[in-house]
Structures are given as C-alpha cells and as structure tokens.
Kinemage of the C-alpha trace (Angstrom):
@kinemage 1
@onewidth
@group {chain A} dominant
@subgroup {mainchain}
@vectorlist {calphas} color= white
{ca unk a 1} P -77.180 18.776 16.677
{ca unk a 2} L -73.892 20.262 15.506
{ca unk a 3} L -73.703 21.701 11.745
{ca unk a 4} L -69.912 22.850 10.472
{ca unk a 5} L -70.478 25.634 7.829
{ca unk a 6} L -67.399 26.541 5.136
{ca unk a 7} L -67.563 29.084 3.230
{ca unk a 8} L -66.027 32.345 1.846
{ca unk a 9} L -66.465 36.410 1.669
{ca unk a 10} L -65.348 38.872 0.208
{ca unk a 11} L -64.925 41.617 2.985
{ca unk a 12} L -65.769 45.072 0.903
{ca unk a 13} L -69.545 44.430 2.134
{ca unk a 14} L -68.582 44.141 5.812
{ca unk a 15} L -67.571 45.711 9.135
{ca unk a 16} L -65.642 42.284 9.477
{ca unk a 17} L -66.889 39.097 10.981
{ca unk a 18} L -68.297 39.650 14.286
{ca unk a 19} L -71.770 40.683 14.972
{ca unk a 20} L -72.290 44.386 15.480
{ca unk a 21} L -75.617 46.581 15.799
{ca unk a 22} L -76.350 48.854 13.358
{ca unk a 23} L -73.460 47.288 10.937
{ca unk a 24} L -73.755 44.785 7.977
{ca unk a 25} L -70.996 41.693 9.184
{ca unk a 26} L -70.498 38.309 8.027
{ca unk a 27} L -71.876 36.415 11.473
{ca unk a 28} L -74.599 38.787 11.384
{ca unk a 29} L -75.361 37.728 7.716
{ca unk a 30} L -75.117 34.500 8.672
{ca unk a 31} L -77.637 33.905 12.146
{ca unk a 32} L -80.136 36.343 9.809
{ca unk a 33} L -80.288 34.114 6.751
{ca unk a 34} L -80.107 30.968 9.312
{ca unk a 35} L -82.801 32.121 11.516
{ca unk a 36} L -85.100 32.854 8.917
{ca unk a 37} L -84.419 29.358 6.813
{ca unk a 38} L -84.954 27.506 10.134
{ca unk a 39} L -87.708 29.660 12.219
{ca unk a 40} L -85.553 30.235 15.203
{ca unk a 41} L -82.727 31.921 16.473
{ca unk a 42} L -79.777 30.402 15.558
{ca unk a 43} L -76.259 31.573 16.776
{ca unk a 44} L -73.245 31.560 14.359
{ca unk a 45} L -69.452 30.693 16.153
{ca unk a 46} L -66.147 31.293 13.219
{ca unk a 47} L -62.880 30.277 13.732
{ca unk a 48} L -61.646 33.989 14.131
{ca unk a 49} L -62.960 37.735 13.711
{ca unk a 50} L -61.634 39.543 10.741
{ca unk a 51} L -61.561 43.087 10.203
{ca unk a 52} L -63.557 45.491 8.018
{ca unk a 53} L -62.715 44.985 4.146
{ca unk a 54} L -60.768 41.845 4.843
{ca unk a 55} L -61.486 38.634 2.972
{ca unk a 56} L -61.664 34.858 3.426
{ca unk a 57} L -61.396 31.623 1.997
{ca unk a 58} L -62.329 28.583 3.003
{ca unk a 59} L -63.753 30.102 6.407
{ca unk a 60} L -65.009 27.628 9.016
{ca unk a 61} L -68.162 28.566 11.458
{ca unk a 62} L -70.438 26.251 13.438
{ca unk a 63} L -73.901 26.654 14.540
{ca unk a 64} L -76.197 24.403 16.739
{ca unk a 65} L -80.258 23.394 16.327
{ca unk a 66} L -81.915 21.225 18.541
{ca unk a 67} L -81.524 17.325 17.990
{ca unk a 68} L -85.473 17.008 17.112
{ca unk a 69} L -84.554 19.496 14.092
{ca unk a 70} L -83.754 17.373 10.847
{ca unk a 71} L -82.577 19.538 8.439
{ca unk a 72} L -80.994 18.511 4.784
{ca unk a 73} L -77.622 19.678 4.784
{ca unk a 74} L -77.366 19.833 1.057
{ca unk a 75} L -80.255 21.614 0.679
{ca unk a 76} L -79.688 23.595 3.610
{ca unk a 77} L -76.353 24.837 1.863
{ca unk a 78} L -78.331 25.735 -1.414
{ca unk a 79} L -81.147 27.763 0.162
{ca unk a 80} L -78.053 30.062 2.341
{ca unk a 81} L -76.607 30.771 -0.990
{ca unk a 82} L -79.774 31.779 -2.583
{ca unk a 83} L -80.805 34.502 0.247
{ca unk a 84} L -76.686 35.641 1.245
{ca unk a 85} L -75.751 38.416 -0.279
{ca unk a 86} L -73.473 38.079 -3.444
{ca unk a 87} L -70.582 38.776 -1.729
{ca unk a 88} L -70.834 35.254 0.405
{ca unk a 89} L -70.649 31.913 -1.051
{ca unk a 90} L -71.103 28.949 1.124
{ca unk a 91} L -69.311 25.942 0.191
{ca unk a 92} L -70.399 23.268 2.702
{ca unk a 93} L -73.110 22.516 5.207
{ca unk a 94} L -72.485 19.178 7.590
{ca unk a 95} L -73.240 17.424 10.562
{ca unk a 96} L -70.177 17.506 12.729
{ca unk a 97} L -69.144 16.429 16.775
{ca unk a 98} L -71.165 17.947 19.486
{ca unk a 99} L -67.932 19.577 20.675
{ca unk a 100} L -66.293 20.652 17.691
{ca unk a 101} L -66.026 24.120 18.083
{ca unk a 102} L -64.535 26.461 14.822
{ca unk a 103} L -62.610 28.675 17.227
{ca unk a 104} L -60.872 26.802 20.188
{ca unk a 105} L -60.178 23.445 17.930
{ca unk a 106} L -58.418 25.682 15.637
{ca unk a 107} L -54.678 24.733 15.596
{ca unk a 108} L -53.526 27.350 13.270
{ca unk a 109} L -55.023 29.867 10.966
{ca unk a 110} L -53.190 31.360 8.017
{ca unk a 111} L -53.072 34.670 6.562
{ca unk a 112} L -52.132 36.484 2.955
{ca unk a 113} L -51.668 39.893 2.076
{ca unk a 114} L -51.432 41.253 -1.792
{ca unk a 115} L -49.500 43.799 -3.048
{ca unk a 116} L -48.566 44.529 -6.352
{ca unk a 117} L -46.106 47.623 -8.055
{ca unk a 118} L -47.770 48.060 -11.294
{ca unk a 119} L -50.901 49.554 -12.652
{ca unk a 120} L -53.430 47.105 -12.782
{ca unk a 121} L -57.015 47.600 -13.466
{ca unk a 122} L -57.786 43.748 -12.870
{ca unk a 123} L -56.279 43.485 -9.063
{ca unk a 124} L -56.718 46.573 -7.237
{ca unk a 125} L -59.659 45.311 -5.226
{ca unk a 126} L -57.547 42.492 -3.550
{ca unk a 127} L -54.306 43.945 -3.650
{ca unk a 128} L -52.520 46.993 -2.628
{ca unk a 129} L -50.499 48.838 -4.759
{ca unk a 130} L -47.260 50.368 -3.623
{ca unk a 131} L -45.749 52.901 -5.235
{ca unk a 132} L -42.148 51.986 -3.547
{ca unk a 133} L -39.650 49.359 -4.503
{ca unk a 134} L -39.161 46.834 -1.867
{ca unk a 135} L -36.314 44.536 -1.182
{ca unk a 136} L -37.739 41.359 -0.837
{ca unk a 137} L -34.563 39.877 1.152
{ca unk a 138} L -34.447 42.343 3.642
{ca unk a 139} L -37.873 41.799 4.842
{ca unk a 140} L -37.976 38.068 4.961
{ca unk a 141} L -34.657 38.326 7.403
{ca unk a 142} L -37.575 40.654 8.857
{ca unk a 143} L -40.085 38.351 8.784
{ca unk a 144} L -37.648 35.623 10.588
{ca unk a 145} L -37.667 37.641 13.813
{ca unk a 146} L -41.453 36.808 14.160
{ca unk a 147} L -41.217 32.859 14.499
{ca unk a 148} L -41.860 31.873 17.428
{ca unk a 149} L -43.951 32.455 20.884
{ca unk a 150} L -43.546 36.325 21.504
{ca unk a 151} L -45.662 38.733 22.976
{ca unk a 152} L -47.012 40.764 19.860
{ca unk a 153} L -48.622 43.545 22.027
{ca unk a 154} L -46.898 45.814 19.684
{ca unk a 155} L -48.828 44.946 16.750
{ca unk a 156} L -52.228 45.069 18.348
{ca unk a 157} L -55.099 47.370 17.966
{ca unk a 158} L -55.085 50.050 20.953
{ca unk a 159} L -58.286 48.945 22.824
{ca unk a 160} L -58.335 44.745 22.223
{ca unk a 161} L -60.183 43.076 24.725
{ca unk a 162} L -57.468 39.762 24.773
{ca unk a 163} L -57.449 37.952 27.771
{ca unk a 164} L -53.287 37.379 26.120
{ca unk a 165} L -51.090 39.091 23.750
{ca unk a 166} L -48.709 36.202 23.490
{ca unk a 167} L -49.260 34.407 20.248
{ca unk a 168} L -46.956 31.741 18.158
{ca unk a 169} L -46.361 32.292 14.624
{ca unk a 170} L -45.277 29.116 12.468
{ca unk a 171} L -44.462 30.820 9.052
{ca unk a 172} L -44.074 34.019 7.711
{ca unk a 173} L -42.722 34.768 4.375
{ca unk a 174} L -42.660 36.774 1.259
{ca unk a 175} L -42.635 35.342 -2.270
{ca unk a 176} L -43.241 36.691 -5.971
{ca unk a 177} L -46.612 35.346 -7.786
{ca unk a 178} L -47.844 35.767 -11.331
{ca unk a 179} L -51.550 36.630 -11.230
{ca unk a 180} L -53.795 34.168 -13.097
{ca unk a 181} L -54.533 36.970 -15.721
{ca unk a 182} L -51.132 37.448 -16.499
{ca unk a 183} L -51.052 33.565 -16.855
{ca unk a 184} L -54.044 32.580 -18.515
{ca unk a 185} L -54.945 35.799 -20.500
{ca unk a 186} L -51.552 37.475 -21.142
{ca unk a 187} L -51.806 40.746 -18.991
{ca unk a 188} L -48.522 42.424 -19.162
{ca unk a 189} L -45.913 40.973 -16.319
{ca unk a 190} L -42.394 41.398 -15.206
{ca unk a 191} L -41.457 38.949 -12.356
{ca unk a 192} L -41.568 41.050 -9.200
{ca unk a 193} L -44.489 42.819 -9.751
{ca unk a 194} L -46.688 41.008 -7.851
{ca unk a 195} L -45.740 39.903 -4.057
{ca unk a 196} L -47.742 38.024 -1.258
{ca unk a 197} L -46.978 37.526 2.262
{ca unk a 198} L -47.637 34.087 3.685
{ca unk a 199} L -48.085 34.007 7.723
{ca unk a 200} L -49.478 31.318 10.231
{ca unk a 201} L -49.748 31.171 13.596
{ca unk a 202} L -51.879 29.336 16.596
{ca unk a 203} L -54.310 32.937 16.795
{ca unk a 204} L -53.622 36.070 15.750
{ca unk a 205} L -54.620 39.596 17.081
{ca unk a 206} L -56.898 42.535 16.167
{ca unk a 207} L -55.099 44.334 13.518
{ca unk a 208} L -52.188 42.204 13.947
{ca unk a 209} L -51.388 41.203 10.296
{ca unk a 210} L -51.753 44.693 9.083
{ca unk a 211} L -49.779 45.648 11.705
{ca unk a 212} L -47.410 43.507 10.548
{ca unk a 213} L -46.874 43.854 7.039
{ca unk a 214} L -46.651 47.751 7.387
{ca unk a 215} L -43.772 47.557 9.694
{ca unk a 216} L -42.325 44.966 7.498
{ca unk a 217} L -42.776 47.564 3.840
{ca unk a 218} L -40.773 49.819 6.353
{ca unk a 219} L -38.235 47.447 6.387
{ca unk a 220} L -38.358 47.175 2.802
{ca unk a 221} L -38.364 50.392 1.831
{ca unk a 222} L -34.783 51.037 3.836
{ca unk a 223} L -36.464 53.269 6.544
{ca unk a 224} L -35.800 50.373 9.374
{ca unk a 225} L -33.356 47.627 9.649
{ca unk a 226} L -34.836 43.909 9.690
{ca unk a 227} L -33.521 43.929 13.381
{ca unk a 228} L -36.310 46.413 14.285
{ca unk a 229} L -38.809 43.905 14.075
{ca unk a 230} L -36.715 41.934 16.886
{ca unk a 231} L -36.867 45.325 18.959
{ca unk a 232} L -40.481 46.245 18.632
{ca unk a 233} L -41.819 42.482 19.602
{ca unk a 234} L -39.164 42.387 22.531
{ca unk a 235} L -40.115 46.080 24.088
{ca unk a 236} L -42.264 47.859 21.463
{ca unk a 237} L -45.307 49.493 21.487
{ca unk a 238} L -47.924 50.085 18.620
{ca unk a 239} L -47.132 53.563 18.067
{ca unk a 240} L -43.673 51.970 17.833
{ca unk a 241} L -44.439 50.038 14.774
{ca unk a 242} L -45.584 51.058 11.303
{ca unk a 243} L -49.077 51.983 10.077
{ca unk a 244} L -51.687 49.418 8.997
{ca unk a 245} L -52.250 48.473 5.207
{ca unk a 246} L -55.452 48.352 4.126
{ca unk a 247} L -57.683 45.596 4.970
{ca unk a 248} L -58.485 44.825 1.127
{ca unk a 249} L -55.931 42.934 0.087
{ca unk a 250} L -55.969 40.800 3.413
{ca unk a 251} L -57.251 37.339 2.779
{ca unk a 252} L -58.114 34.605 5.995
{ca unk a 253} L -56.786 31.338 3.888
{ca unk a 254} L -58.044 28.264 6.356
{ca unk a 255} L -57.952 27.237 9.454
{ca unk a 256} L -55.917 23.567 10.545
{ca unk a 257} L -58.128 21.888 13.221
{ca unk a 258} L -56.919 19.359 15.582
C-alpha cells in the first residue's frame, strides 16, 4: 500500500532533503520516525532534494508498507508530529495510487526567495537582507530571458550527478510584498522594502535557484546588463554567473502533479 505524506520544514535543522550518513536531513528524519512508528524499514521518496538551510511548504513525499499493514492515517499523521523534530510539521497522511510517485508525477515545482533592505529583527531567518538598492525592472527583463527550455548548466552546482541539464522554466518574476507583521502588527514599512522572487519550472537543478537569483541581484545592482542572463544560459559556465544567496531565505512552495 501507497501512503502520500505533505508536510513542511523549516531547513535551519538540515543538510537538505536527501538522506546522508552522519548528517541530520529531512528524508532521513522521516524513514527514522517512520520505521520506528511502524517496526520496519520504511523508505521515504519527495518530490525534489533541497539544499542545506532551505525551506518548504507544502512538501509532497511518498512511502510504501506492505498491503497486510493497516495503518490509521489520521493517527498515523499525529504520532509523526509528536516524535519529528520541531522544525517539521506534517500536514497530511493518505492512502494514494500504487504508482503515484512524488518525484516523476511532478509537473512543476515552484520556488521563492526573500529578501528584504531594511533592518528587521522579525525576518532575518527567512529572508536575506541586502544592503544594495535593486532595480526591480531591470531584473524582471532579466528574469524574462529564463522562460523557456534552455540548458541551465550554468547555474548548476560543479559536481551534479544529472543524467540532463536542460530544464523548462514557466515563471519567473519579482514583486514587492508587505510582511504580515507590517500588516497585522504595524512594523514600520515603506513599499519596496520587502521583495520575493517567484520561479517555476518542470525540475530544477542543484543550486540552481540560488544560482539564479545571485546573477539576477547582479543585474540589479547595475554590474550586468539583463542581456547577460541570455549569454550565460546560451554559452555560460558557473564560474560565469554570480555567487549563490544563502539557502535561508529559499522556500520549496508545492509541487503541481499530473
């Protein structure tokens, strides 16, 4: 039998997603607490690895028991959440399709990244703070050069084991936000101070959104034209493009399933 987990991390406990000896990660987390609540090895499958420090919301995984198992999802879901650590909350235990499987059914899977300009004691832990303007115009033209199937080598971790570099990004954008405790607890705010960066695509690489947005702050900072993007994913390398951000302010936002 086939059980779809959802849930959500917060990644400051973690070195990422995927299982790794002698390293605290959400899968291992996971096939632990499962193992344990079930008295057998259980194996944990998400619909994508994230890195260390980086969040998620709304994450899907699967696991599989044998048929003659009859567990209580409900109760199933409850017991998880009382031996996880803090930092994981799982939303939803259920019997799903013998072939659904949270990583190769995925469609799409959608990314944010935080950053914010001001001093703020309240969202430093999920947001980075830049110390630069940035023109917010100049890197959505930017942004416009990644739509698309491309080959996105150039924003990859040195050393990914891919079978493909070639991914297809649906959406990426930048937009302004006010932070819920500027809006529900009056925390100072100017509009602008807070900025997110929306991106989807079909699968994404190791590194690859950090990758991303740090070429794209380039941009926005007036060190690059938006027309570099266009030149790194068409002949780049990743010494090419800019550095990584930091993986703290990186949330995984849900996963569209066919």
């Amino acid at each position: 039998m086939r059980y779809k987990l959802r849930l959500s991390y917060d990644g400051s406990r973690f070195c990422g997603w995927q299982i790794q000896n002698n390293a605290v990660t959400v899968q291992g987390e996971l096939e632990k607490a499962l193992s344990t609540l079930l008295g057998a090895p259980v194996q944990v499958t998400g619909a994508g690895r994230t890195d260390t420090d980086v969040n998620a919301i709304n994450y899907i995984a699967h696991f599989e028991i044998p048929d003659e198992v009859r567990i209580d999802a409900a109760h199933l879901c409850y017991k998880l959440n009382a031996i996880l650590p803090r930092e994981t909350a799982v939303h939803e235990v259920s019997a799903t399709d013998s072939d659904f499987h949270a990583r190769f059914d995925a469609v799409s899977r959608e990314y944010r990244y935080f950053i914010h300009f001001t001093k703020d004691p309240f969202c430093g832990k999920y947001s980075y703070r830049m110390r630069y303007p940035l023109d917010l115009e100049r890197m959505n033209e930017a942004a416009s050069y990644l739509i698309g199937e491309h080959d996105f080598s150039c924003f990859e971790k040195t050393g990914g084991n891919n079978s493909t570099s070639i991914c297809t990004i649906t959406e990426a954008v930048w937009e302004t936000y006010r932070p819920d405790h500027a809006e529900m607890l009056g925390y100072p705010y100017r509009e602008g101070d807070y900025i997110v960066f929306r991106i989807k695509a079909n699968r994404f690489l190791r590194n690859m959104v950090r990758a991303i947005v740090g070429s794209l702050t380039e941009v926005g900072r007036g060190k690059r034209e938006p027309s570099w993007i266009k030149d790194l994913i068409n002949g780049g390398t990743r010494s090419d493009a800019g550095s990584s951000v930091p993986g703290n302010a990186l949330f995984f936002t849900g996963a569209s399933y066919k």
